[in-house]
VODRENZA-343603 format. One record per residue (C-alpha): x, y, z; residue number from 1; residue in three letters. Coordinates in steps of 0.001 Angstrom, whole numbers. Layout:
<fikols>
<c1: X&c2: Y&c3: Z&seq: NUM&type: Ala>
...
</fikols>
This chain:
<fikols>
<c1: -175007&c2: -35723&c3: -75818&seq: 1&type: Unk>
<c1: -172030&c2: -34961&c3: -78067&seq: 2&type: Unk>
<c1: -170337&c2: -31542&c3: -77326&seq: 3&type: Unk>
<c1: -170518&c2: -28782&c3: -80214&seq: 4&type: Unk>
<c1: -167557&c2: -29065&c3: -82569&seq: 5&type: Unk>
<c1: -164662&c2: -26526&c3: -81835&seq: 6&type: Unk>
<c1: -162511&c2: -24711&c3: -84299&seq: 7&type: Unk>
<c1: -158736&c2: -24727&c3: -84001&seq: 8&type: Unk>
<c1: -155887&c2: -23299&c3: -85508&seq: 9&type: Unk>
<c1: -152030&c2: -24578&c3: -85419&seq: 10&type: Unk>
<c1: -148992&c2: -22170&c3: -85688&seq: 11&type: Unk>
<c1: -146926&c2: -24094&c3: -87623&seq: 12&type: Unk>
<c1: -144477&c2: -20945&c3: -88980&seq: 13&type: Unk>
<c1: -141332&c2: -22480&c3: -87926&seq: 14&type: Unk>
<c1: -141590&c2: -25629&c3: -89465&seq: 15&type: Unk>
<c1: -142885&c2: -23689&c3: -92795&seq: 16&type: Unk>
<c1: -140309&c2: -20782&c3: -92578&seq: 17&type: Unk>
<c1: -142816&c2: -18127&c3: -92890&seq: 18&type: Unk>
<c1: -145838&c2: -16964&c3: -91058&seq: 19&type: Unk>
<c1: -148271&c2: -20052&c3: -91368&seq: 20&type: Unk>
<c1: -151095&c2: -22076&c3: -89917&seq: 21&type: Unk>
<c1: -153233&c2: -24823&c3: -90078&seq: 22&type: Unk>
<c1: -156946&c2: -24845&c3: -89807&seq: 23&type: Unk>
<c1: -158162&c2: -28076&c3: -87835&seq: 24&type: Unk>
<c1: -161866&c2: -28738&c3: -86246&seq: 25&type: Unk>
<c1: -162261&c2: -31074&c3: -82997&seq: 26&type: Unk>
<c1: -165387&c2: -32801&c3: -82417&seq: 27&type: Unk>
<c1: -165236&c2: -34208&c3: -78621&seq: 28&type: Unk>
<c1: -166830&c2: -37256&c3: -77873&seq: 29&type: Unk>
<c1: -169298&c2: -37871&c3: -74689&seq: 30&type: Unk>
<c1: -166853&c2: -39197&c3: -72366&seq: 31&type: Unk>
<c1: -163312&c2: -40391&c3: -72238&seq: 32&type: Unk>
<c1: -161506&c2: -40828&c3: -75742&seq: 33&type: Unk>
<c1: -160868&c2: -44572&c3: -76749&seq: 34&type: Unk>
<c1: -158568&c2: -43069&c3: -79878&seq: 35&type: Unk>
<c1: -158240&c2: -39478&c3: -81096&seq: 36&type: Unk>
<c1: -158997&c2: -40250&c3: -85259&seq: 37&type: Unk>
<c1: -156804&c2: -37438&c3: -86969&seq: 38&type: Unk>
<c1: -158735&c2: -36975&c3: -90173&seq: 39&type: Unk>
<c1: -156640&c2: -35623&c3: -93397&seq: 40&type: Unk>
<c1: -158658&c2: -34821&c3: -96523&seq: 41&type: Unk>
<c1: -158028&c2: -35904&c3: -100237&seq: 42&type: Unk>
<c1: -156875&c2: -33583&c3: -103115&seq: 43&type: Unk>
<c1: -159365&c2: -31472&c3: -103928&seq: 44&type: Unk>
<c1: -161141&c2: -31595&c3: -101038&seq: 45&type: Unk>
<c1: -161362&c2: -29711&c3: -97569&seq: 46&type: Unk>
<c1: -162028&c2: -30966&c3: -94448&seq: 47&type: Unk>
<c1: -165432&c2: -31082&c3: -93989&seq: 48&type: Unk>
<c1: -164807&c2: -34099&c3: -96353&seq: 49&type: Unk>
<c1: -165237&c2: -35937&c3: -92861&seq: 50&type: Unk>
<c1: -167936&c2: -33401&c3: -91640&seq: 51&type: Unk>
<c1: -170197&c2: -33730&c3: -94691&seq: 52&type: Unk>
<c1: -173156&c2: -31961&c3: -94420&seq: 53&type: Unk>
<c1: -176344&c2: -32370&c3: -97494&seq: 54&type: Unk>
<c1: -179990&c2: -30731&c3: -96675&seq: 55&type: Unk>
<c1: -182399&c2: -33048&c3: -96516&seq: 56&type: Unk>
<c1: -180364&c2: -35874&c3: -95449&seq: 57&type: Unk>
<c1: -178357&c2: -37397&c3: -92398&seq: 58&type: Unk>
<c1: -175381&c2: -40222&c3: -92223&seq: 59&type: Unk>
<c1: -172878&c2: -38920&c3: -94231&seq: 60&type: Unk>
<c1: -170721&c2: -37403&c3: -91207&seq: 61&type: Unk>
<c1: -167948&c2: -39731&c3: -90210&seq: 62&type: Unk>
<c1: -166804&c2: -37257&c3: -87118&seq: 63&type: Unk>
<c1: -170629&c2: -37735&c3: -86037&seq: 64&type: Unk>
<c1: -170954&c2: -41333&c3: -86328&seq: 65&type: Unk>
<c1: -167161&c2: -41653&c3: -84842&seq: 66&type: Unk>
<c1: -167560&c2: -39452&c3: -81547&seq: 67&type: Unk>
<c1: -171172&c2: -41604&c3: -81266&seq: 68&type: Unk>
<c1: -169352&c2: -44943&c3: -80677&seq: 69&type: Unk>
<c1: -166393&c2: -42844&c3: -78237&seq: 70&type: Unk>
<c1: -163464&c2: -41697&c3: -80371&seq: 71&type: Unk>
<c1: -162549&c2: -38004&c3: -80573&seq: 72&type: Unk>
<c1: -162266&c2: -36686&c3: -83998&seq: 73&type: Unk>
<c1: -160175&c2: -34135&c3: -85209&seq: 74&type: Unk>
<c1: -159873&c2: -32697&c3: -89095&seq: 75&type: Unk>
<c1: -157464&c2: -31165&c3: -90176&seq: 76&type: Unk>
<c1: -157167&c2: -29203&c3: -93693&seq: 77&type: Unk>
<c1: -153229&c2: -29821&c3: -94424&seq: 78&type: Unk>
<c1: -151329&c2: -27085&c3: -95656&seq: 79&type: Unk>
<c1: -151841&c2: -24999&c3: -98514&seq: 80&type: Unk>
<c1: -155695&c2: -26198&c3: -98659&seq: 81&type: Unk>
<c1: -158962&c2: -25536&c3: -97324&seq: 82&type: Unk>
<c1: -158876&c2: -22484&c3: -94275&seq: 83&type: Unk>
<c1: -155137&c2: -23410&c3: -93623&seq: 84&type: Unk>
<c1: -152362&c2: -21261&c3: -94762&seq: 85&type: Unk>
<c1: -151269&c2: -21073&c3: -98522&seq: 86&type: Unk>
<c1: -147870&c2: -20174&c3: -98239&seq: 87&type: Unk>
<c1: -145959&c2: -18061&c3: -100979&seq: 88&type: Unk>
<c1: -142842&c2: -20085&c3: -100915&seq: 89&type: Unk>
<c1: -142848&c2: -23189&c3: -102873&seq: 90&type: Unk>
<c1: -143097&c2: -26638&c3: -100199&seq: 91&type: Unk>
<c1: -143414&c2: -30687&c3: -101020&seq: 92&type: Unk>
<c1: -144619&c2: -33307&c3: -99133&seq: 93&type: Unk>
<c1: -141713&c2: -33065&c3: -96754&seq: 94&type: Unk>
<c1: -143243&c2: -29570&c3: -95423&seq: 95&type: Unk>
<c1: -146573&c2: -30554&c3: -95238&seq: 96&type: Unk>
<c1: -146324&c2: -33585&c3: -93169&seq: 97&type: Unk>
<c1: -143807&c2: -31703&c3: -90837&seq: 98&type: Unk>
<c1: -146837&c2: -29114&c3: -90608&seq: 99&type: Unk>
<c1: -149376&c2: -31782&c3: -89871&seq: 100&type: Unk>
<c1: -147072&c2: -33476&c3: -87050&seq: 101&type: Unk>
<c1: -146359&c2: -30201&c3: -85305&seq: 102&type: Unk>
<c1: -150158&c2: -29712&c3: -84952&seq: 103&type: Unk>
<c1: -150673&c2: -33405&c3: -84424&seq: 104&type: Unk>
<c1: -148195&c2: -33151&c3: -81277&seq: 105&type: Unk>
<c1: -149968&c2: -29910&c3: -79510&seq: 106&type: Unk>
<c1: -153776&c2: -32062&c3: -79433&seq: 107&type: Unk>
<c1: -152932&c2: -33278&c3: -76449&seq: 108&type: Unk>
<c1: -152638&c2: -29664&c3: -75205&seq: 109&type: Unk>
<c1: -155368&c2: -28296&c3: -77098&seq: 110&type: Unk>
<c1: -158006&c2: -30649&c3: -76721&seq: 111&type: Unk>
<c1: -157204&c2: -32698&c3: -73322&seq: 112&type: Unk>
<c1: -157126&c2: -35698&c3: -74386&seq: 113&type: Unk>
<c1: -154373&c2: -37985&c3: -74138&seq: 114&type: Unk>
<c1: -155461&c2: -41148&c3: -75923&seq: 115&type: Unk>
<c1: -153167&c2: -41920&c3: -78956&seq: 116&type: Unk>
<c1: -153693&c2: -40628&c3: -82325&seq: 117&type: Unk>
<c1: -154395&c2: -43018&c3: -85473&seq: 118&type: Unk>
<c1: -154432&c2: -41226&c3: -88708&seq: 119&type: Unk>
<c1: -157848&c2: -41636&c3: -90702&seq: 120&type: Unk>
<c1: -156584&c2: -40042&c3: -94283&seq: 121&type: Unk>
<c1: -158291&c2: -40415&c3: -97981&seq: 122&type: Unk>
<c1: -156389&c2: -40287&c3: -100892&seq: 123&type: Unk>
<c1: -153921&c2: -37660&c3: -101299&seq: 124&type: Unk>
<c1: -153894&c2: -37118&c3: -97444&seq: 125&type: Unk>
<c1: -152910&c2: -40514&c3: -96962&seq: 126&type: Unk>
<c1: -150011&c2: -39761&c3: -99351&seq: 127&type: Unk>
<c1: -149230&c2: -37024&c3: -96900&seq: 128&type: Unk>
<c1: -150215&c2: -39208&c3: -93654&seq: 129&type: Unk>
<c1: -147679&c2: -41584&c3: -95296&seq: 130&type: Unk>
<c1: -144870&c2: -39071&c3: -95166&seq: 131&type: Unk>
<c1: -145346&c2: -37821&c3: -91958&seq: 132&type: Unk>
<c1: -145559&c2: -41167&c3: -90023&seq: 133&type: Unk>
<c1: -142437&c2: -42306&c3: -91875&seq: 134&type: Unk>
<c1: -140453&c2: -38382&c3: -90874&seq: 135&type: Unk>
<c1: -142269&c2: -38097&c3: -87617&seq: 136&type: Unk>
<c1: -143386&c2: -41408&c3: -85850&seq: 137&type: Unk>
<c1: -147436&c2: -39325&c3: -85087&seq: 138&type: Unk>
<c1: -149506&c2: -41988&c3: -85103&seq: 139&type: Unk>
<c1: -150453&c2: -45384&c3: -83233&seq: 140&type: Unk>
<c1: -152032&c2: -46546&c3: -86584&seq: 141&type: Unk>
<c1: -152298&c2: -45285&c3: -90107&seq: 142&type: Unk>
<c1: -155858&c2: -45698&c3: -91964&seq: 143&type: Unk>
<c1: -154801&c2: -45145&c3: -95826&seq: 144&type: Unk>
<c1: -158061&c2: -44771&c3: -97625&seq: 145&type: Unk>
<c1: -158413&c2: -44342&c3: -101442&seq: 146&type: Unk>
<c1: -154543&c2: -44463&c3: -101699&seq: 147&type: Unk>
<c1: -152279&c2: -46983&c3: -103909&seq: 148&type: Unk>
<c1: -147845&c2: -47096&c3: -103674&seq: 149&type: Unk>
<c1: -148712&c2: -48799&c3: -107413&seq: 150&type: Unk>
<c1: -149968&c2: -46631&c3: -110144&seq: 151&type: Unk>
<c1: -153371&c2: -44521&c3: -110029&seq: 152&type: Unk>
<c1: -155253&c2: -47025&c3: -112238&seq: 153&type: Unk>
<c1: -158540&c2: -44445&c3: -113589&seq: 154&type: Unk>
<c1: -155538&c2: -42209&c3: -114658&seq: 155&type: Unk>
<c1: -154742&c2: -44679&c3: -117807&seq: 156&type: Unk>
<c1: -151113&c2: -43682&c3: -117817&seq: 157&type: Unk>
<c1: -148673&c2: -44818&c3: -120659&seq: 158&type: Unk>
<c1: -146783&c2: -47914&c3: -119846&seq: 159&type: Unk>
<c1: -143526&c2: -45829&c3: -120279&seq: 160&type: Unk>
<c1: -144536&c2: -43479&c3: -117301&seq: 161&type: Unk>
<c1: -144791&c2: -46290&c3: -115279&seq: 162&type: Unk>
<c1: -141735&c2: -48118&c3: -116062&seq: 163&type: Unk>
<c1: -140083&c2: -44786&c3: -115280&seq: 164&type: Unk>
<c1: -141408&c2: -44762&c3: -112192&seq: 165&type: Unk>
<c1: -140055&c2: -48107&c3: -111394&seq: 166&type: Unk>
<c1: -136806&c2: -46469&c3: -109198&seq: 167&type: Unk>
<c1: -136354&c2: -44045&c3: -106742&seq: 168&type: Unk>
<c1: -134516&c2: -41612&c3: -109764&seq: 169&type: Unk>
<c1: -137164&c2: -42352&c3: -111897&seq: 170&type: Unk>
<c1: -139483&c2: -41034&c3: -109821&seq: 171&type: Unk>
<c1: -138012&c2: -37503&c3: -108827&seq: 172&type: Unk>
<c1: -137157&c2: -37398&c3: -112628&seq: 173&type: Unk>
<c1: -140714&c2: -37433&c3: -113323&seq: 174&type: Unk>
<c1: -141880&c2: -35163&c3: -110622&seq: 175&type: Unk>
<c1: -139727&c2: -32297&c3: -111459&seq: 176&type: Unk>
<c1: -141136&c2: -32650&c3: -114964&seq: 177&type: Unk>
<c1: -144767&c2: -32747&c3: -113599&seq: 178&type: Unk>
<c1: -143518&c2: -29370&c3: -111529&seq: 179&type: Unk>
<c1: -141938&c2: -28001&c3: -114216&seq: 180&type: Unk>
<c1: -145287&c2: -27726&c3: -116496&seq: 181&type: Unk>
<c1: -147207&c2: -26193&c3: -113353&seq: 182&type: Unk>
<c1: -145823&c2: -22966&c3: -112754&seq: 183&type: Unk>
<c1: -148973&c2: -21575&c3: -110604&seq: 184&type: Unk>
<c1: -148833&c2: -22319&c3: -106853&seq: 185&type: Unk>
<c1: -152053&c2: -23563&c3: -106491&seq: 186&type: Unk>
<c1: -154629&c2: -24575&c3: -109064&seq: 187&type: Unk>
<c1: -158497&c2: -25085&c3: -108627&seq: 188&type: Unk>
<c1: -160013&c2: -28464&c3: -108380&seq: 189&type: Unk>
<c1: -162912&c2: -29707&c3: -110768&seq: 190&type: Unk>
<c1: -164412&c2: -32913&c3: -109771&seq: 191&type: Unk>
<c1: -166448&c2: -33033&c3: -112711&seq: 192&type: Unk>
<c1: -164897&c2: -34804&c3: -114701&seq: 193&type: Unk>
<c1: -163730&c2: -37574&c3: -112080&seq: 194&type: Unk>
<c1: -167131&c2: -38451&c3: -111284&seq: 195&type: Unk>
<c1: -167036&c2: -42278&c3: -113050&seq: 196&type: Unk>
<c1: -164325&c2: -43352&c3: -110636&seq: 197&type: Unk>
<c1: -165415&c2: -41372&c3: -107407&seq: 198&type: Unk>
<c1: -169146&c2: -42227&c3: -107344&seq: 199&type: Unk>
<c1: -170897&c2: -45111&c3: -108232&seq: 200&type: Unk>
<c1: -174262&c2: -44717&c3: -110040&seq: 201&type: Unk>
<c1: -176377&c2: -45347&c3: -107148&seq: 202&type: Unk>
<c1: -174872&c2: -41991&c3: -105163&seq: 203&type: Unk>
<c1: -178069&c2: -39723&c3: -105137&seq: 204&type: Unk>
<c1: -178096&c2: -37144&c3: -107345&seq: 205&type: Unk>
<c1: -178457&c2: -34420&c3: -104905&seq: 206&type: Unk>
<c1: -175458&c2: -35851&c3: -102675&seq: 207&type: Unk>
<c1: -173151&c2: -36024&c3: -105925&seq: 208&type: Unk>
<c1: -174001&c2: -32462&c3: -106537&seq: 209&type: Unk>
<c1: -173202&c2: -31749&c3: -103056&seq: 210&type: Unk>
<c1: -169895&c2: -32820&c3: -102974&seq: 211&type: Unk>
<c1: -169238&c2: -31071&c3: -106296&seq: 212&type: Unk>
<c1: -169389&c2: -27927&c3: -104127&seq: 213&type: Unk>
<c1: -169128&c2: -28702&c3: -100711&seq: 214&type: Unk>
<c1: -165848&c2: -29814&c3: -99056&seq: 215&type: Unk>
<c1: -163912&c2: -28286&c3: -101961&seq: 216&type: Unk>
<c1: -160137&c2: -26712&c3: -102267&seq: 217&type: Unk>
<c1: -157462&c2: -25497&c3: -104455&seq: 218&type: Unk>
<c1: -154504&c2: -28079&c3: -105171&seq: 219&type: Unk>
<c1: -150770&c2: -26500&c3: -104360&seq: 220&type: Unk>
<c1: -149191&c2: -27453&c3: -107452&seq: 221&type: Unk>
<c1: -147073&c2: -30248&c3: -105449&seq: 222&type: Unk>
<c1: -150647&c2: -32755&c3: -105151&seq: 223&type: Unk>
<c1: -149446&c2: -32766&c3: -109394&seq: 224&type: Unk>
<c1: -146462&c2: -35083&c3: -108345&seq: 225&type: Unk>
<c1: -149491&c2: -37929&c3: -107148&seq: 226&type: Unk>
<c1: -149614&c2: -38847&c3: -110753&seq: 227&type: Unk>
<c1: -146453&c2: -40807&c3: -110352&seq: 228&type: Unk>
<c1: -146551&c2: -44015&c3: -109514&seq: 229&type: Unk>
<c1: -144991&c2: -45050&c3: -106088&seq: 230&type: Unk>
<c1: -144148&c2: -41522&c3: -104905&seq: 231&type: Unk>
<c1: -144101&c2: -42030&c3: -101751&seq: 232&type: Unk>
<c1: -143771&c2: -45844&c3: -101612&seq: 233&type: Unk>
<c1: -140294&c2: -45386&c3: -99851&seq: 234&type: Unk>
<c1: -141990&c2: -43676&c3: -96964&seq: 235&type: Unk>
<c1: -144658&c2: -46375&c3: -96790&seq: 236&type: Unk>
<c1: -141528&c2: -49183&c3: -96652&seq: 237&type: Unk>
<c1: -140409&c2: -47387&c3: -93041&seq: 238&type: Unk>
<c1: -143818&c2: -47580&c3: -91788&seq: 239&type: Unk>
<c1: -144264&c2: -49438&c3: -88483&seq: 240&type: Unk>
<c1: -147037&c2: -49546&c3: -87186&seq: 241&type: Unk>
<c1: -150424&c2: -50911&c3: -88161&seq: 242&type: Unk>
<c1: -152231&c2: -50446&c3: -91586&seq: 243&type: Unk>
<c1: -155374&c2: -50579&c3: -92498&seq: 244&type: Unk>
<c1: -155578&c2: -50395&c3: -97072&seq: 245&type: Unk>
<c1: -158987&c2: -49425&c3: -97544&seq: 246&type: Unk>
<c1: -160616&c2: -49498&c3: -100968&seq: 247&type: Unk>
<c1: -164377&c2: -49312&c3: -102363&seq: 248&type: Unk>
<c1: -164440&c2: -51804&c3: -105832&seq: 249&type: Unk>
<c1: -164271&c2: -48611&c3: -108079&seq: 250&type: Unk>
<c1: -160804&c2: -46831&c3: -106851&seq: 251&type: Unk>
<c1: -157502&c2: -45940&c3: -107431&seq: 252&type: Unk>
<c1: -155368&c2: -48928&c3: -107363&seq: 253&type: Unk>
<c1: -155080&c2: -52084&c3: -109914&seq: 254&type: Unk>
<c1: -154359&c2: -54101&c3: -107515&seq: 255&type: Unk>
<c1: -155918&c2: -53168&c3: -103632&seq: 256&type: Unk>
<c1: -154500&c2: -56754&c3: -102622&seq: 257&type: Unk>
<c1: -151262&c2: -56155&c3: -103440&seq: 258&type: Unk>
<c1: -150880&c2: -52962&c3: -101935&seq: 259&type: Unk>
<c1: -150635&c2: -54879&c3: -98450&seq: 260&type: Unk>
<c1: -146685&c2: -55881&c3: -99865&seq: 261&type: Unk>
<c1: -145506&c2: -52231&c3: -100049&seq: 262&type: Unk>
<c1: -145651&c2: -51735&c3: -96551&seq: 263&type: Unk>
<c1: -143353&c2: -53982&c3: -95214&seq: 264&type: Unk>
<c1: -141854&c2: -52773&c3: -91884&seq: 265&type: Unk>
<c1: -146046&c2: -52604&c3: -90684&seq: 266&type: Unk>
<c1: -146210&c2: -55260&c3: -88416&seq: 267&type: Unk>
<c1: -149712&c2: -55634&c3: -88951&seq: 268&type: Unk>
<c1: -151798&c2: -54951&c3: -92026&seq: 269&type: Unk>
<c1: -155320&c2: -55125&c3: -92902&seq: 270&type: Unk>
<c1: -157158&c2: -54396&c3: -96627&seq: 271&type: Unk>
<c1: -160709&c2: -54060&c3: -97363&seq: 272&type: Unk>
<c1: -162463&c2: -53596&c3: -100386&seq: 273&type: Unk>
<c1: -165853&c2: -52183&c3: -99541&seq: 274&type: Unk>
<c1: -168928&c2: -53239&c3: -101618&seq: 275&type: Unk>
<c1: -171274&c2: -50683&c3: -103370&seq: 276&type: Unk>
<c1: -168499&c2: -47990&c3: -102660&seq: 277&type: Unk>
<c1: -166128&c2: -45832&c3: -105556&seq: 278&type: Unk>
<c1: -163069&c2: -43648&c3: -104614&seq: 279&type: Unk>
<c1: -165232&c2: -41108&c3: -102610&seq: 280&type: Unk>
<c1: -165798&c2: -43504&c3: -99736&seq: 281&type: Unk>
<c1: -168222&c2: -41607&c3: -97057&seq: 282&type: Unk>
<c1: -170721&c2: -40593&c3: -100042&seq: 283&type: Unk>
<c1: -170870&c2: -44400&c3: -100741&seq: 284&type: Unk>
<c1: -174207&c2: -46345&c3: -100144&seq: 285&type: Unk>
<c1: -172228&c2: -48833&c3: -97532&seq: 286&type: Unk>
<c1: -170231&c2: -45993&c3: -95882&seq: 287&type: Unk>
<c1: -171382&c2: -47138&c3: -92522&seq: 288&type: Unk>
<c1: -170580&c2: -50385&c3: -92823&seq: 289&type: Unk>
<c1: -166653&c2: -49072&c3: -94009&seq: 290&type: Unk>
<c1: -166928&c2: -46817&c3: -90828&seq: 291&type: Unk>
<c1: -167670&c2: -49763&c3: -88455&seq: 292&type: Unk>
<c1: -164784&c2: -51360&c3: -90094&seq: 293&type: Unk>
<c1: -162284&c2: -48936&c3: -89441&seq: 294&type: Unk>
<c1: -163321&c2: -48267&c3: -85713&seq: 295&type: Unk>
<c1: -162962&c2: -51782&c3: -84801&seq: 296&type: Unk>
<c1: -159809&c2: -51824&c3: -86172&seq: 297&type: Unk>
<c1: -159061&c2: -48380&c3: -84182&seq: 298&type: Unk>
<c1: -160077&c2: -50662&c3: -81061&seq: 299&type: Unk>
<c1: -157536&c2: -53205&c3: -82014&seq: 300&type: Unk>
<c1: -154944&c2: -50991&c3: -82478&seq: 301&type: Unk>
<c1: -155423&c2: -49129&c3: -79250&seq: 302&type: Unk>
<c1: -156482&c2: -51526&c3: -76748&seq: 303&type: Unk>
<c1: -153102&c2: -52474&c3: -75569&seq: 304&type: Unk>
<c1: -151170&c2: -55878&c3: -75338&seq: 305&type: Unk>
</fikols>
């Protein structure tokens, strides 16, 4: 039997510069660890993204169905979301990722085990999962669900924007605008209105409700800067280690086969574009068959030479 999940909490203060934590859950699996899956939400969305729980049904936990086939699971709300700190100083992507890897480097401590960590992050967290295996070297493998380096396609941006965004100044030019126009730290996050590109139509009513309300966070004003295309496609150039692109046919990038390109110090790279699945992955009718996916790869990426 599967131990209870245990809450955890990660002083990260002196990589923030003031008083500051992160709120992480661990879900131990019956016996020895094959992987420890660090789980980072998307914008919008809390942890329990990976933990979801909807009355009346079962299968929509990916930390249940992971520590069930042997992996330990541990997610992780990154900074300025969910139960972890909200600091009053402004912070980018460069702080939160050097948040995430400071708690990232004290599982081994915390939880016992010493199998190697492979980042498991959706959307916006895999922007962030990005950035911190790119600063920090965390991870074995990197998972990037729901994430495209090109441009976010259900957004419909101008042409223009994206041209701008074709070069490194392009880019910050555009995300000090996007900063500029949001002066409140943190913002609240409707899903309503993204509900054509995160769930197909065959997503139960009930569970699509769920999620509208469950798993849910305030956006620091920095997740604003994910509008631009490529933001952090320079960090996913100095990735090396094995990928795994991960799309349902309904998501984020034009292009999921050409994302593969972007990462080009991985020495390994695998994409899948799941069947009967939108942006919002574990709500998804073939979830488990994603899941299965991604812990074989896991395997692969673990097992040795």
């Amino acid at each position: 039997m599967t131990a209870s999940p245990r809450p955890m909490r990660f002083d990260v203060s002196d990589v923030v510069g003031e008083r500051a934590s992160l709120a992480a859950t661990y879900y131990p699996p019956p016996g020895a660890p094959g992987a420890v899956l660090v789980c980072l939400p998307g914008g919008t969305y809390s942890r329990e993204y990976w933990d979801l729980s909807i009355a009346g049904r079962s299968g929509y936990s990916f930390a249940e169905f992971a520590t069930q086939k042997g992996y330990s699971v541990v997610t992780i709300d990154p900074l300025g979301t969910g139960e972890s700190s909200k600091p009053a100083g402004d912070f980018g992507f460069t702080e939160i990722a050097a948040a995430l890897a400071r708690a990232v480097s004290a599982l081994p401590e915390a939880t016992g085990d010493r199998a190697p960590a492979v980042a498991v992050a959706h959307s916006l967290g895999a922007y962030l999962a990005i950035v911190q295996q790119s600063l920090f070297s965390s991870y074995a493998g990197l998972a990037a669900l729901g994430c495209t380096n090109q441009h976010v396609a259900p957004l419909n941006l101008d042409p223009a924007f994206i041209a701008r965004a074709a070069t490194p100044r392009g880019r910050e030019e555009l995300a000090r605008q996007i900063l500029s126009a949001l002066p409140e730290p943190y913002a609240e996050g409707p899903r309503e209105y993204l509900q054509s590109w995160f769930h197909l139509a065959d997503v139960p009513a009930d569970v699509v409700a769920a999620d509208c309300v469950t798993a849910k966070s305030v956006v620091p004003r920095v997740f604003g800067t994910a509008m631009v295309p490529g933001v952090v496609s320079e960090h996913a150039a100095r990735i090396g280690v094995p990928v795994l692109l991960g799309y349902g046919v309904v998501d984020v990038s034009p292009d999921p086969r050409a994302e593969a390109v972007l990462f080009r110090s991985s020495p390994d790279i695998t994409t899948v574009v799941l069947a009967d699945s939108a942006h919002c992955h574990n709500m998804a009718s073939s979830r488990h068959r994603l899941w299965r996916r991604l812990l074989d790869w896991v395997a692969t990426v673990t097992s040795g030479p």
